[in-house]
N, C-alpha and C positions, 0 to 999 in steps of 0.2 A: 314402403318408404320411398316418399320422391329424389331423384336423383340429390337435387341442393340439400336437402336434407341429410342427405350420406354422408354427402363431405362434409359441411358445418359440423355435423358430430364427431367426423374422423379427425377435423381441426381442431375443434376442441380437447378429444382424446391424447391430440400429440400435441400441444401444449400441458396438458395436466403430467404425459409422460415427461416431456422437457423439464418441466418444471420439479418433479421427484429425479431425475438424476444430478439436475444443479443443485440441490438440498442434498445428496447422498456424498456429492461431492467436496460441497463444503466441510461436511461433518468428515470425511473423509482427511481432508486437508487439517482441520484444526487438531489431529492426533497428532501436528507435530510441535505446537504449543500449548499452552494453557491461561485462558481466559483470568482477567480479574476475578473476584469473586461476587459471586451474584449476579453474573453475565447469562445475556439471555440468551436462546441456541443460536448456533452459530449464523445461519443463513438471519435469522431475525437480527442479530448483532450486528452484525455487515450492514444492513440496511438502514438500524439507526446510528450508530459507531461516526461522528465527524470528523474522528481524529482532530481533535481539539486537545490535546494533552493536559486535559483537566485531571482525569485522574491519576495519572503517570504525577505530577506536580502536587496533590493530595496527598500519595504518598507519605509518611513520614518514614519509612525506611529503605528509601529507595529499589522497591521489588518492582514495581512492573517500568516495563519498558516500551518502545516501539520495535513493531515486525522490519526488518530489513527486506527492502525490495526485490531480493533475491526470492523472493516467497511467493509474489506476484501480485498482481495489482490492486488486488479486490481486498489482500492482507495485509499490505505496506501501510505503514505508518500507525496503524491498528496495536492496541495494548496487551502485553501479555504480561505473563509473571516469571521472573526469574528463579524459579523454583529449584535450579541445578545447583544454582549460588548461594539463594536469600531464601531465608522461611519466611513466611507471612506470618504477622504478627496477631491477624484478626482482630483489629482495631475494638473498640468497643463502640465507638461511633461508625464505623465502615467510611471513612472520609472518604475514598476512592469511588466508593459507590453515590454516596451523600452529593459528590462533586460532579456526576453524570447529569446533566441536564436535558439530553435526550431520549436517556435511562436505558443506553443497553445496556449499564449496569442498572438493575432495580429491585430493592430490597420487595420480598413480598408484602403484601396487601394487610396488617395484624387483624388477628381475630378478638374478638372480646378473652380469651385466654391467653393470646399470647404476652408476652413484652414489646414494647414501639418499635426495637430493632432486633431483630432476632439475635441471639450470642453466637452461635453456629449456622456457617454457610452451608448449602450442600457440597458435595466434595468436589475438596479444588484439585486431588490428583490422589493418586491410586500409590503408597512407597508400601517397598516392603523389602527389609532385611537382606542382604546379599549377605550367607555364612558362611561362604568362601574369605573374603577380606575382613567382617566384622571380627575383633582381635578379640571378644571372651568367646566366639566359637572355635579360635583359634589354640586360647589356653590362656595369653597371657589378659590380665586384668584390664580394663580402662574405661568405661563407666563417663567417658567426655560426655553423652546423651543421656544421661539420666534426668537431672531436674531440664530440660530444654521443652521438651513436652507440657502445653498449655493443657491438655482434655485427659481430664480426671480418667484412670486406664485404659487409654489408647496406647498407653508405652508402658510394657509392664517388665519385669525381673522375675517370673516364678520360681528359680532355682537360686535367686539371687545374684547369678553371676551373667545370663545372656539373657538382653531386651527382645522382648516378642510385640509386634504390633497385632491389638487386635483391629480388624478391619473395621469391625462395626460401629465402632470409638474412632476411628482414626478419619481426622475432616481430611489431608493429606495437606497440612501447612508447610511442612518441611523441614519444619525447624529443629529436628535431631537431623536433619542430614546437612544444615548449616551446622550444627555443633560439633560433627563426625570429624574423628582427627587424620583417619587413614587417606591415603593416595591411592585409586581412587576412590570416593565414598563407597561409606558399607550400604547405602541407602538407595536403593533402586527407584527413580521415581516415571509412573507413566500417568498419561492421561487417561481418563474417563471417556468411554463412549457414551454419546447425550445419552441413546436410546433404549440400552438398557445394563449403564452402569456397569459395564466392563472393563478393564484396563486394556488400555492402546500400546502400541510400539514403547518402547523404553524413551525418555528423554533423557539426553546427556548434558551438563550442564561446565 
């Protein structure tokens, strides 16, 4: 191999590394938010993302928001979901997504089987039960998240008295831990790693 040779590939090389740590580090970073729904991975977000607050304005129940500056440059002003607070309602038109014109949010591509808009997003966050504070693992009664749950047994009662999520049902909309009466919620919510679907750090809301 000629010498110009070596290095053109060894530049190339350490560009293609450059390039897998800045993608390692955004996904890295976004475990401390949660994207709208139907958002594309994060490094591809970031690139088409204008921060135009179309979908934040879409909204009809005020869940996502902008990143605060503290987050750093490439995040600020960028949309996420107030999941700590609001459940997501899962729109039946997805207006938030509907309203991306640059489409890092974008509904996928339907197949001749699907429906025009999918009913279920992929997961918007990973909750699960804290039975330390939850009060029927406690003893006493309270039941505030029972009917709050849109997805037919994702939120279930099998002994009738303590709610068990099943993960596989559960999109992670939030919305038994907006219903949860306790201080602070019985409802643990983290993000999703893209890559393979693991739950991140805890968010606190």
């Amino acid at each position: 191999m000629k010498r110009r040779e070596f290095f053109k590939l060894g530049a190339q090389k350490a560009v293609e590394i450059t390039t897998e740590v800045i993608k390692a580090k955004a996904v890295l970073r976004a475990d401390d938010w949660l994207r709208p729904p139907f958002a594309k991975p994060e490094t591809e977000f970031l690139n088409l993302c204008t921060r135009c607050d179309a979908c934040i304005t879409a909204c009809p129940h005020d869940v996502l928001f902008k990143l605060p500056a503290r987050l750093g440059g490439r995040a600020v002003d960028t949309p996420a979901m107030d999941l700590g607070n609001k459940g997501c309602h899962m729109c039946a038109d997805w207006p938030c997504v509907v309203a991306c014109e640059p489409l890092a949010l974008a509904l996928p591509e339907p197949t001749e089987d699907d429906a025009p808009i999918p009913p279920i997003p992929p997961k918007l966050a990973h909750l699960t039960i804290n039975q330390k504070t939850c009060l029927p693992y406690a003893g006493p009664e309270c039941g505030a998240c029972a009917d709050s749950c849109p997805v037919p047994s994702a939120l279930t009662w099998p002994d009738r008295l303590r709610p068990v999520i099943d993960q596989a049902a559960c999109t992670g909309c939030a919305l038994c831990r907006e219903a949860c009466i306790v201080d602070p919620k019985a409802i643990d919510i983290r993000a999703w790693l893209a890559d393979d679907l693991m739950p991140a750090a805890e968010i606190t809301g």
